[in-house]
C-alpha positions as CSV (number, residue, x, y, z in Angstrom):
1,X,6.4,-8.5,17.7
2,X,5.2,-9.7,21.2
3,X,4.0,-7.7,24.1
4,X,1.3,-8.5,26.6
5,X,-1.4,-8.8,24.6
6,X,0.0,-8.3,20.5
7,X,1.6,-10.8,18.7
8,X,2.9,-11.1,15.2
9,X,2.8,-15.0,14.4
10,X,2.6,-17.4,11.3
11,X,-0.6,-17.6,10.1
12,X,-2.4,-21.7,10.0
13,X,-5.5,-22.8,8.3
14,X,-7.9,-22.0,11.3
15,X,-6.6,-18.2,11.1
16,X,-8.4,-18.1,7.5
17,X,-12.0,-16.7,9.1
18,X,-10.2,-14.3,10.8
19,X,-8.2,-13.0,8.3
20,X,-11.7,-12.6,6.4
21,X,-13.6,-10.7,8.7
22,X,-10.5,-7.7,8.6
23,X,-10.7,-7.8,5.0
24,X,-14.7,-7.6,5.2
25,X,-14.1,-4.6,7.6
26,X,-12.9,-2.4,4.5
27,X,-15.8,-4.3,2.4
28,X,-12.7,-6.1,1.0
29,X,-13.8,-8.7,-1.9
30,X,-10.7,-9.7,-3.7
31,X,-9.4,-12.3,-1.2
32,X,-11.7,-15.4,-0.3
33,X,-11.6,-17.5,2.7
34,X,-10.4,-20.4,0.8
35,X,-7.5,-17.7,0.1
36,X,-6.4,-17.3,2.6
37,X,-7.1,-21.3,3.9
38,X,-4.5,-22.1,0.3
39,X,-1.5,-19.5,1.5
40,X,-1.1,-21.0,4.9
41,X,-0.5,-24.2,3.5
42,X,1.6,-22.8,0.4
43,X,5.5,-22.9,1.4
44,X,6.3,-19.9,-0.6
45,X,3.6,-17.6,0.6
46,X,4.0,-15.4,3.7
47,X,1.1,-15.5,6.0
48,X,1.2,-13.8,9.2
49,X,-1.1,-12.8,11.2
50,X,-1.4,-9.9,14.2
51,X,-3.4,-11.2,17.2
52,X,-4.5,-8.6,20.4
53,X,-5.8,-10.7,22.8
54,X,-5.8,-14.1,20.3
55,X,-8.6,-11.9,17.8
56,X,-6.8,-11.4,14.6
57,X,-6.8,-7.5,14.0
58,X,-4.4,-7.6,11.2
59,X,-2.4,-9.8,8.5
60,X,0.4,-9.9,5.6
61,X,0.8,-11.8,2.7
62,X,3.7,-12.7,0.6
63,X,4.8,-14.6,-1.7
64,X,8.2,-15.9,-3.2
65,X,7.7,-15.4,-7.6
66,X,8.1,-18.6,-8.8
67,X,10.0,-18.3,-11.7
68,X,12.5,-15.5,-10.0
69,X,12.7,-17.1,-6.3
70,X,14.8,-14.5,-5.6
71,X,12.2,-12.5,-6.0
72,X,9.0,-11.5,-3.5
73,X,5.9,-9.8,-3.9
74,X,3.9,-8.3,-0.7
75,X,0.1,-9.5,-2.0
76,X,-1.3,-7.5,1.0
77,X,-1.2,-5.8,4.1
78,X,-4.2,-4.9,6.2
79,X,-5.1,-3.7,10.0
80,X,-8.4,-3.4,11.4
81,X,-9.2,0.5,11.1
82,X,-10.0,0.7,15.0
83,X,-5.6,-0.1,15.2
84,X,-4.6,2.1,12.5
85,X,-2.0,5.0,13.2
86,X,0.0,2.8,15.9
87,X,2.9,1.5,13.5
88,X,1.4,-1.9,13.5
89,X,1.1,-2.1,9.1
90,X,5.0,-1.4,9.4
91,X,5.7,-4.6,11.8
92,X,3.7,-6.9,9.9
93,X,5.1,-5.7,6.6
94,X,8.9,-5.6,9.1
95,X,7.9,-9.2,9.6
96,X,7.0,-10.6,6.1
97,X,10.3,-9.3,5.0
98,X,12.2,-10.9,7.4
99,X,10.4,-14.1,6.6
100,X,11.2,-13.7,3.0
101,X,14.9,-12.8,3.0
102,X,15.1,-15.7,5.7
103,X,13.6,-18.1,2.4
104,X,16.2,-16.5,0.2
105,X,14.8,-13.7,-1.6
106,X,16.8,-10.5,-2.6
107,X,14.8,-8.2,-3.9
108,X,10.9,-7.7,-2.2
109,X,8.6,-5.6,-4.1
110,X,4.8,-4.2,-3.5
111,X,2.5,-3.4,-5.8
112,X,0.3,-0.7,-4.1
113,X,-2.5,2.1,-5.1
114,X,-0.8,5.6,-4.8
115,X,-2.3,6.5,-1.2
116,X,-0.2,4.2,0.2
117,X,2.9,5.6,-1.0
118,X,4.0,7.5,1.9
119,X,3.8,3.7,4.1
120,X,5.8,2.3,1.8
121,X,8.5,4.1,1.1
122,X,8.9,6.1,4.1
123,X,7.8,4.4,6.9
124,X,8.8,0.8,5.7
125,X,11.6,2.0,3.8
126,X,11.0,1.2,0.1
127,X,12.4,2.7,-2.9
128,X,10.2,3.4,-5.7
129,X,11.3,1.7,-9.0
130,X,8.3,2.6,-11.4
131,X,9.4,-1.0,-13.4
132,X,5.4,-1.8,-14.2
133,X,3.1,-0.4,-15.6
134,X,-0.4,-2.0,-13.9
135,X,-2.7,-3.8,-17.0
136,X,-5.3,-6.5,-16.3
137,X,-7.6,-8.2,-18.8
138,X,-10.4,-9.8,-17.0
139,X,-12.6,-12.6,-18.3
């Protein structure tokens, strides 16, 4: 996506701080800095970033599954709340897939809360396969 002002681009090492303080916006603590420093340089993740005006206001990331590379996950997708509403989510999320079917993958999946449902499979056009059942065990 390129206009004016908005672009949709591949995301480098020096986007890492600004991919942080969107995440911090929505008192996001899952995803580090060095996170998002290790995906840009990781050739089977998917980092883009949105820019308006060069200030990131938005990001994807994906990732090939390594032991199934035809195979993709979408980590996470997330806009600054002050952009929301204005189909931007859906280009990033456009964008990541194109990346990832360019690399080879068949099959892109997203694991996402229930609320964003309706983004997924309607606007970005996803099917819902209920194959997983969420678990964690945490140290």
């Amino acid at each position: 996506m390129k206009s004016d002002f908005m672009q949709i681009r591949k995301a480098k090492t020096s986007d890492a701080q600004g991919s942080f303080k969107v995440i911090q916006c929505d008192f996001g603590k899952h995803i580090l800095k060095k996170d998002f420093e290790l995906s840009s340089k990781n050739k089977d993740v998917v980092y883009l970033v949105l820019e308006d005006q060069k200030k990131i206001i938005g990001y994807v990331l994906g990732f090939i599954v390594p032991t199934r590379r035809t195979e993709a996950l979408i980590h996470e997708v997330r806009i600054l709340g002050s952009y929301r509403g204005k189909n931007l989510g859906k280009k990033l999320v456009d964008a990541c897939c194109k990346e990832l079917f360019a690399k080879g993958v068949k099959d892109i999946y997203a694991e996402i809360e229930s609320e964003l449902e309706k983004f997924y499979c309607k606007t970005c056009k996803f099917k819902k396969v209920n194959n997983w059942i969420e678990v964690v065990k945490k140290k």
